[in-house]
C-alpha positions in Angstrom: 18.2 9.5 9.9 14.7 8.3 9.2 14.3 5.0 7.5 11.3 3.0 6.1 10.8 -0.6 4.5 9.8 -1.5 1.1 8.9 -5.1 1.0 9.3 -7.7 -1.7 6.5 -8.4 -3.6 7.2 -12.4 -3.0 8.2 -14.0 -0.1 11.0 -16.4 -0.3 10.3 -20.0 -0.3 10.7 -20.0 3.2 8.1 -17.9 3.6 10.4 -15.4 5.0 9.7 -11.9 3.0 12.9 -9.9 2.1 12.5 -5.6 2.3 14.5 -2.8 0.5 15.5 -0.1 3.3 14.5 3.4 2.0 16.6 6.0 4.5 16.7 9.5 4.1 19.7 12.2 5.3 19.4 15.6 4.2 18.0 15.9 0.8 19.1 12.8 -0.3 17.5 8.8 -0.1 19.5 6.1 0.2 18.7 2.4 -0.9 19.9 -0.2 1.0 19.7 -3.9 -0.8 21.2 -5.7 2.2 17.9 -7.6 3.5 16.9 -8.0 -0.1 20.5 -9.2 -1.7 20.7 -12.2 1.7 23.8 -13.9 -1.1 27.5 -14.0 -1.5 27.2 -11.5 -3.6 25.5 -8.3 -1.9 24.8 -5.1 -3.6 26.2 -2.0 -2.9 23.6 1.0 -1.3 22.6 3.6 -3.7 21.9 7.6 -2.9 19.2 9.3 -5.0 17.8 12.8 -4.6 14.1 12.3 -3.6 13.3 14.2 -6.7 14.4 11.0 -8.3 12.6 9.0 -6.2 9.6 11.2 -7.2 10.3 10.4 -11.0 9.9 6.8 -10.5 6.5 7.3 -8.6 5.8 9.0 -11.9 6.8 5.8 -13.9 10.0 7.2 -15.1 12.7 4.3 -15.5 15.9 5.2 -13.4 19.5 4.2 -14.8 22.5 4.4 -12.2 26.0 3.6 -13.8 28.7 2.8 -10.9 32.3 1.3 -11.3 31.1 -2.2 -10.6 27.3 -2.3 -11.4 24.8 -0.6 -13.2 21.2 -0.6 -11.1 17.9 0.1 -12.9 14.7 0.8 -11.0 11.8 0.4 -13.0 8.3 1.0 -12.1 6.2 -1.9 -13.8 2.4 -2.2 -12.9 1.9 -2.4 -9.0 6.0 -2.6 -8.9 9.4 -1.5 -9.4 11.5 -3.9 -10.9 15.3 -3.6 -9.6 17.8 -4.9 -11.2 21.2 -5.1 -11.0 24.0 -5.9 -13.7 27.7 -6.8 -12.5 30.6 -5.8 -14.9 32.9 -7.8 -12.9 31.7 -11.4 -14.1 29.4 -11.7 -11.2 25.4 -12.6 -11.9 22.8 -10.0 -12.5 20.4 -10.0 -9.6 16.7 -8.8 -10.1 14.2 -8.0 -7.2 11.0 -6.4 -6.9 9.1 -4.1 -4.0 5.8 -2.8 -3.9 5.7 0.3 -5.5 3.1 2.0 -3.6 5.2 1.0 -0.3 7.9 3.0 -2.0 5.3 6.1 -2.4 4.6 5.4 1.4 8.3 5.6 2.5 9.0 9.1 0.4 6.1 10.7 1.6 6.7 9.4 5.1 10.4 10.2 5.0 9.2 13.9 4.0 9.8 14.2 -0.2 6.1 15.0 -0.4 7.3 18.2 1.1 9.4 19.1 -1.7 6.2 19.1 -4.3 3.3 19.5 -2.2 3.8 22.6 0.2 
């Protein structure tokens, strides 16, 4: 499994500054909000095809519905805007990662491929 990080576009007032995991296996990308989502309440990981990934380089908004959430990825300006609504009474989180780290992270974990041979 290759993986890449997609940092926050602001740290924390700590200073510390919080990453998205991109990690690919097979065909597939997976997002991992765990070192974004540092609460009580973390998010679930999310699996993509890269060809999704790709659409939201192209700045197509991305709507998951799961049983507990629903997670949008939207590309805004030099971003992509992630946010996350609970259906079980919990609070809606919202983060945001550079979105040309993201187009680093699929062309490093190989979805460049896929388009480009």
């Amino acid at each position: 499994m290759k993986s890449f990080r997609v940092h926050a576009s602001a740290p924390k007032t700590n200073g510390a500054i919080p990453y998205l995991v991109l990690s690919q296996v097979g065909g597939r990308i997976t997002l991992d909000f765990a070192a974004l989502a540092k609460t009580t309440q973390p998010v679930a990981p999310l699996t993509i095809s890269s060809d999704a990934l790709y659409e939201i380089l192209e700045g197509k908004d991305l709507v998951l519905r799961r049983s507990s959430d629903t997670v949008t990825l939207s590309p805004q300006a030099d971003e992509l805007l992630i946010v996350c609504e609970s259906y079980d009474g919990g609070s809606d989180r919202q983060f945001r990662v550079w979105l040309s780290e993201v187009g680093l992270g699929w062309n490093i974990l190989g979805g460049s491929t896929a388009h480009f041979a």
